[in-house]
N, C-alpha and C positions, 0 to 999 in steps of 0.2 A: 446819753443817759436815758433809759428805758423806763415811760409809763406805764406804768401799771392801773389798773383797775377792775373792779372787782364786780361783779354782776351777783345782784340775790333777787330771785322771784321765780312764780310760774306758781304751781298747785300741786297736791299732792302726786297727783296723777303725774307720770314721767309725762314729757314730750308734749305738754299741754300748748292752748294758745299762746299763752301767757307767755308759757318759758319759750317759744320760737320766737315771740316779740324779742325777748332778751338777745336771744342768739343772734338777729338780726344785727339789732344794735351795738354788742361786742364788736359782731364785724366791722362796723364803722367807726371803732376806736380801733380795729387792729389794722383798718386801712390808713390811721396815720402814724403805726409801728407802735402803739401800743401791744401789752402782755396783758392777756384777759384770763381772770381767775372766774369760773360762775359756778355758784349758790343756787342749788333749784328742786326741784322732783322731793326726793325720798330724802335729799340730804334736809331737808328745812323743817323734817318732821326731827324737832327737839322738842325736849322737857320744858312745860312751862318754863319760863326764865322768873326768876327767884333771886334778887340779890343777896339773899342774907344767905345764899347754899352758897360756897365757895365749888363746889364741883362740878366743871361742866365735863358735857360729852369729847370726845376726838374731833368731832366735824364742829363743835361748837368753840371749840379753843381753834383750831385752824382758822374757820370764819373771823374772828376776832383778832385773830394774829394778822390775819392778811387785810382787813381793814386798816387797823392799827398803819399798816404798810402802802395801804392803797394812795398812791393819789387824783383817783376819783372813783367814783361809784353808781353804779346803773342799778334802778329799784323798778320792781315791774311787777304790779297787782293785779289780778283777778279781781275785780270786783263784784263785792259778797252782797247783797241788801243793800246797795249803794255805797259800801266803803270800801274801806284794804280788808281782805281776807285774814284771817285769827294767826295762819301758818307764817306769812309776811310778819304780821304784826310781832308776833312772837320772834321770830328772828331778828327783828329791828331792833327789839326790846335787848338785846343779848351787848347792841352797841354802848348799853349802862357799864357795861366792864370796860370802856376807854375814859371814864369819867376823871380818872385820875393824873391822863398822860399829858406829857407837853403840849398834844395837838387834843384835845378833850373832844368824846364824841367824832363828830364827821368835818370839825373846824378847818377850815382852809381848804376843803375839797369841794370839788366840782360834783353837780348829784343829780341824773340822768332819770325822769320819772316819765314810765310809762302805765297805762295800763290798759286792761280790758275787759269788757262784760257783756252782755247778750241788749244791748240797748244803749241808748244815746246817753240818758240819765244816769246810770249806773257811770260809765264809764268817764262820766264828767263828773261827776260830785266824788268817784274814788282818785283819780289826779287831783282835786283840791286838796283830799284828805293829805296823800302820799306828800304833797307840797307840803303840806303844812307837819308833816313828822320831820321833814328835811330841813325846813326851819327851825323848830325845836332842836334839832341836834346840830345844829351850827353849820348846818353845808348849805351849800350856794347852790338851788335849783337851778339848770340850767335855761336859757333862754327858750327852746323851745320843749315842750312836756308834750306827750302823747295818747290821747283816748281812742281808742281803737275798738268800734261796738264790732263783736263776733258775727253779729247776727247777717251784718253786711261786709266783711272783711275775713280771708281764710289763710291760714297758711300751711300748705301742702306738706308731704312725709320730708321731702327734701327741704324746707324751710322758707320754700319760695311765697310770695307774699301775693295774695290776689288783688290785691291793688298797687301799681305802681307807687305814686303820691306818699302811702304809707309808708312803702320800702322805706323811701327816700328819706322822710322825716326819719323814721325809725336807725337809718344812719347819720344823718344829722346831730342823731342826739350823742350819739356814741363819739362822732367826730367831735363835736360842744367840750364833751367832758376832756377832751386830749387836750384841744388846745387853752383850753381854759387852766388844765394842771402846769401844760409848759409855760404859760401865762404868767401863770404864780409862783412856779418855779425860779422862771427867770428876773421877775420883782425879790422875792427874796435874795438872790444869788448879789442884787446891785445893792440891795442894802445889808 
């Protein structure tokens, strides 16, 4: 049975640092056969989220479907003024439409937080923040989380990472979220 999970992050801007963090870290959910769905670039530019508007966009109901479906999930912010960036934020906010299901929000899923900003502080006070949305929504931050300051860390057109250590973490987390869902998978399956 095939893991899936789902990746949302990066900045407006296609191809950012952000979203290559993300890319990295897929990898290391699909080097343990997971199915990686990702949320990034231009797709994240939606409509404020409004619950009381029943209408969302095509990439907003896909998003939402394929959570609904994930079991786990990698979140990865740009940090704006020291926190998650509005575009993240706003996409997060769209997980209010699972409010109602069996699995409510991001409950019983594993939830891979990275992020990154032009500095130490930034990029450390925006991982609290992204932890602490992942708490709010019922998912289980994984053991390790990732601050990645730009200023000292690059990732090339190819996606290559200029610091070993980071690669490595940065697949760690992706590998965290797989076995954490087979984890939970297979606890449910015996009870």
């Amino acid at each position: 049975m095939t893991v899936t999970v789902v990746g949302i992050g990066g900045s407006i801007r296609s191809d950012s640092q952000s979203e290559r963090a993300l890319r990295v870290a897929l990898e290391g959910a699909r080097e343990l056969g997971a199915e990686t769905i990702q949320y990034s670039g231009p797709e994240l530019v939606l409509p404020f989220y409004d619950p009381s508007v029943p209408e969302r966009t095509d990439v907003a109901l896909r998003m939402v479907e394929d959570l609904r479906k994930a079991d786990g999930v990698i979140l990865v912010s740009p940090g704006y003024h020291g926190t998650v960036s509005g575009l993240v934020k706003n996409a997060l906010d769209y997980i209010e439409d699972l409010r109602h299901d069996e699995r409510p929000y991001l409950d019983g899923r594993a939830v891979g937080t990275i992020t990154a900003a032009y500095g130490w502080q930034a990029a450390v006070n925006t991982l609290s923040a992204v932890r602490s949305i992942v708490h709010a929504l019922r998912g289980w931050p994984t053991p390790l989380g990732a601050a990645i300051n730009s200023a000292q860390v690059k990732f090339d057109g190819d996606g290559a990472c200029s610091d070993a250590d980071v690669d490595r973490n940065l697949r760690v987390i992706g590998r965290q979220v797989v076995e954490f869902a087979l984890r939970h998978r297979s606890h449910l399956d015996v009870n």
